[in-house]
C-alpha positions as CSV (number, residue, x, y, z in Angstrom):
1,X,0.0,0.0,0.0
2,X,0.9,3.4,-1.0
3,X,-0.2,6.7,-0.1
4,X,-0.5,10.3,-0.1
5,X,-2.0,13.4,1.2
6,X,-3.5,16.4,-0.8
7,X,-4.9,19.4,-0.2
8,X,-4.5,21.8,2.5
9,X,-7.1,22.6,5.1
10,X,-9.6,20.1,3.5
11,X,-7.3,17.3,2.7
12,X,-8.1,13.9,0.9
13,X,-6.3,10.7,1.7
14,X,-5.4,8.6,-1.8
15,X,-4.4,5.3,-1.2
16,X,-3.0,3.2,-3.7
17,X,-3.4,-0.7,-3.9
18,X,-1.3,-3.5,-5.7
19,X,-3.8,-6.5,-6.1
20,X,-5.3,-8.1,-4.0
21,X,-4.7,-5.5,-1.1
22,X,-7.2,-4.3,1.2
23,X,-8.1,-1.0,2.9
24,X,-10.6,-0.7,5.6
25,X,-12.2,2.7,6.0
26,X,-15.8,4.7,6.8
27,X,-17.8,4.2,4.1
28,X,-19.0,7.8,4.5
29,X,-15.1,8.6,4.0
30,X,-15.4,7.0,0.2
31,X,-14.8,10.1,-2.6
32,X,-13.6,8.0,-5.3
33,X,-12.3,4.7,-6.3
34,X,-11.4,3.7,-9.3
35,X,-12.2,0.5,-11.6
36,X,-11.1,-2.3,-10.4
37,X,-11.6,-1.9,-6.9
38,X,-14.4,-2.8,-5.4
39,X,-15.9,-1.9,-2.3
40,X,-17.8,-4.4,0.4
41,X,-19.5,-3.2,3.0
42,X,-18.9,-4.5,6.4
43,X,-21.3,-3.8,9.4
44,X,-20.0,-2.8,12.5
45,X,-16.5,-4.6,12.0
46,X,-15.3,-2.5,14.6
47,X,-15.5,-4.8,17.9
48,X,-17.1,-3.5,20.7
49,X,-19.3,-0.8,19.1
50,X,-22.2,-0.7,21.6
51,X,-23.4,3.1,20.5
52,X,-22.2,4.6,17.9
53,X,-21.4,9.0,17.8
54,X,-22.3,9.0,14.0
55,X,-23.5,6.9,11.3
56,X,-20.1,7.9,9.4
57,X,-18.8,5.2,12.0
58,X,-21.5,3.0,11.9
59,X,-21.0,1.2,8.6
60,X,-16.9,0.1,7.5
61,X,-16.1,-1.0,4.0
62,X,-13.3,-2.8,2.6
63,X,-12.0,-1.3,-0.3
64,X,-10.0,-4.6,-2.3
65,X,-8.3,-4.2,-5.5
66,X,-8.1,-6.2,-8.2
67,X,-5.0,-5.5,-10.2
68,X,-1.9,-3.5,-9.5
69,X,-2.6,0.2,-9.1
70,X,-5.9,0.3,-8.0
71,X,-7.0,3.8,-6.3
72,X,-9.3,5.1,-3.7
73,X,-9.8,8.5,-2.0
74,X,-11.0,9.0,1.3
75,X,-11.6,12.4,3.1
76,X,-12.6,13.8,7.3
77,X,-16.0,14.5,8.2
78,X,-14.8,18.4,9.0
79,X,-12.2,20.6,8.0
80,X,-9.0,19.9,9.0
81,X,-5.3,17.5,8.3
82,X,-5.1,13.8,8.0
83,X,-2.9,12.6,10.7
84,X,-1.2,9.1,10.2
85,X,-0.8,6.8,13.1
86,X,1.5,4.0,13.0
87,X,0.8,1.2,15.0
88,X,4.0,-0.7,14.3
89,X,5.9,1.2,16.8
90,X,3.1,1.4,19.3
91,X,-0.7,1.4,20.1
92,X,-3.0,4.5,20.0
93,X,-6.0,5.8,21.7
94,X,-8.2,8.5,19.7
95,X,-11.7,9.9,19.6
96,X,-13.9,7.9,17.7
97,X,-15.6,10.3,14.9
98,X,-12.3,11.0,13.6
99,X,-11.4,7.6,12.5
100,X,-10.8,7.6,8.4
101,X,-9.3,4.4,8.1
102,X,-6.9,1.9,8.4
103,X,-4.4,-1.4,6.9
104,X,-6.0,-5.0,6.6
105,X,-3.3,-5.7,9.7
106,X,-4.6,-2.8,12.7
107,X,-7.0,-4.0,15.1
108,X,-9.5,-1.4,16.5
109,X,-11.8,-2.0,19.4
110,X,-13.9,0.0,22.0
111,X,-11.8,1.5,24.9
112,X,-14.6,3.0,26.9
113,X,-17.5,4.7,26.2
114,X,-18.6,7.8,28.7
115,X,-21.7,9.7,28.9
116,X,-20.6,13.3,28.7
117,X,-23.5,15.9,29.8
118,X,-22.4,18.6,27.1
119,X,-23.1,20.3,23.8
120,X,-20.0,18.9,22.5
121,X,-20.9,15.4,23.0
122,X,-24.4,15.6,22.3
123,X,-25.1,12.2,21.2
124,X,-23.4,9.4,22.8
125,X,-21.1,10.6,24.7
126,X,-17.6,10.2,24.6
127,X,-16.2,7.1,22.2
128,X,-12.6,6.1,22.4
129,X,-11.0,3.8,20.2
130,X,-8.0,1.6,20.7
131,X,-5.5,1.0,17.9
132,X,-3.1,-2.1,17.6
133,X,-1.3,-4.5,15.6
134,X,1.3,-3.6,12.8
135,X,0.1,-1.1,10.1
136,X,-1.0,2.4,9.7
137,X,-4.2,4.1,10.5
138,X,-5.5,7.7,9.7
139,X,-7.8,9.9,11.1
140,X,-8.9,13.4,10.6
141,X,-8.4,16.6,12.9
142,X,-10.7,19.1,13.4
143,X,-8.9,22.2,12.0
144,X,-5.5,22.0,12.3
145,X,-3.5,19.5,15.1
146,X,-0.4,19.5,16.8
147,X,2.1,16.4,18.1
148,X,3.6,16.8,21.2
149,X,5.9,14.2,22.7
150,X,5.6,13.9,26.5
151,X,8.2,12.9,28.3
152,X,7.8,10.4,31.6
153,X,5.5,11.7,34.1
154,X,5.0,14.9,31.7
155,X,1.1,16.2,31.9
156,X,-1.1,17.9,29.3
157,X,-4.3,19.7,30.9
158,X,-6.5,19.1,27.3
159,X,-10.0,20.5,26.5
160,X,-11.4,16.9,25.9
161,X,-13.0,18.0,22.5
162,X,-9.4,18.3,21.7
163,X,-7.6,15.8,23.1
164,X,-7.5,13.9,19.6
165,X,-5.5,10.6,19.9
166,X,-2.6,9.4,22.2
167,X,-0.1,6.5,22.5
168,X,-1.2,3.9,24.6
169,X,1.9,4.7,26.9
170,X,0.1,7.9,27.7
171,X,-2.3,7.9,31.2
172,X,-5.5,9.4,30.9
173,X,-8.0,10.3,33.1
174,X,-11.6,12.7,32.1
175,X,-13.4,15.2,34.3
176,X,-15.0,18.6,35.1
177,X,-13.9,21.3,36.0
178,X,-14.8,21.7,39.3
179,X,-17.6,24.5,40.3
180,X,-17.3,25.9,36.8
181,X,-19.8,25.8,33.8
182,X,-20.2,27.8,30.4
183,X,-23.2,29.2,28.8
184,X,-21.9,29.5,25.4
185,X,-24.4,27.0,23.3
186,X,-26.0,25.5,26.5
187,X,-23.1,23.9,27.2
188,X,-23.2,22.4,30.7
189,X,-20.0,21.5,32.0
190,X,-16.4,22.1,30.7
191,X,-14.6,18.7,30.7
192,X,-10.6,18.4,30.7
193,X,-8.7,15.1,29.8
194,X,-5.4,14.7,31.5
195,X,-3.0,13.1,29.4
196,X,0.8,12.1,31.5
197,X,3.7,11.1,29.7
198,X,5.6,9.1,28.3
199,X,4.3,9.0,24.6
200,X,3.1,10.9,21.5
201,X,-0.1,13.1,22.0
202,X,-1.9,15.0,19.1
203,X,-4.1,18.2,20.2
204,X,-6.6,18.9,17.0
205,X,-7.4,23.3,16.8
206,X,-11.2,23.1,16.7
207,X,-13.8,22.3,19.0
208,X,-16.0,20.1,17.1
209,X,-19.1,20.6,19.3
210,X,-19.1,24.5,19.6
211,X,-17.8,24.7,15.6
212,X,-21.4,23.2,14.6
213,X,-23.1,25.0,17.1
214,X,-21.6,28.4,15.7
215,X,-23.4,27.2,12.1
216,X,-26.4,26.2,13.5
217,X,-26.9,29.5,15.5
218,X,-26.8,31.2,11.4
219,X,-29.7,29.0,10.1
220,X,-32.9,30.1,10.0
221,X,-35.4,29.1,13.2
């Protein structure tokens, strides 16, 4: 498998397959493919999936090819960069809407799942996702994102819709902020994830949540 990355602040992922390759990925992701590859849906072939935050990671397919050269493009939900995550030198964590897709050879599963009383995770709550095994996954930002290695016992005070994906290494624990609340949207409660080093961390720009509350508060009533 080959790929590469286009564009700038709405990027598409192109992958490129010799035959008989597969790529697993959000069907919702799908922009193009090209003959000769075909595309198989695959219910919930993530394990674990008891809820689901969107129906972009409801449904998988598996894009296969059949001959050398075979092509697919796959793009994020939101605006924002395609980060790669390489599970061959370690596993991840990340939030679960951003997931784009991944190698024949990563295994994904359920973490946890947490009902978060907020705007930002207005349908079923907070989803983390585990990555393992020995390939490469991608998943999208929200806006832009930034890698930060932490060293041991290092800690990262993270607005948790922006606490994008972690090494497994990484601790991390979720909560409110105590005695403190925001109006702004209805949202109820601010909620921090504390990520402590040792391991990779990636912070996305944009707040998800209040982004498409900001649009919504535009449209007509």
């Amino acid at each position: 498998m080959r790929y590469s990355v286009t564009g700038d602040i709405l990027q598409l992922l192109n992958v490129e397959m010799d035959e008989g390759e597969e790529f697993i990925a959000c069907a919702d992701a799908m922009v193009y493919m090209t003959g000769g590859v075909s595309m198989e849906a695959k219910v919930s072939s993530v394990k674990g999936i008891k809820n689901v935050v969107s129906r972009r990671t409801e449904h998988m397919a598996i894009f296969k090819s059949k001959k050398d050269g075979g092509h697919i493009g796959l793009g994020g939900s939101l605006p924002g960069k395609i980060v790669e995550l390489n599970t061959s030198e370690g596993g991840w964590v990340f939030q679960m809407p951003s997931l784009i897709g991944f190698e024949k050879t990563v295994e994904t599963e359920t973490l946890v799942q947490k009902k978060l009383s907020s705007t930002q995770f207005s349908h079923s709550g907070l989803l983390l996702q585990s990555l393992d095994g020995k390939g490469k996954a991608f998943i999208s930002s929200a806006g832009d994102y930034q890698m930060i290695n932490l060293k041991e016992n290092e800690t990262y005070l993270i607005s948790t819709a922006n606490a994008l994906a972690w090494e497994s290494t990484v601790k991390f624990d979720i909560s409110t902020v105590p005695g403190l609340k925001t109006a702004t949207f209805g949202a109820e409660s601010i909620f921090i994830t504390t990520l402590t080093g040792p391991g990779r961390i990636v912070i996305q720009s944009m707040n998800p949540g209040y982004s498409a509350a900001i649009v919504s508060s535009f449209l007509p009533k």
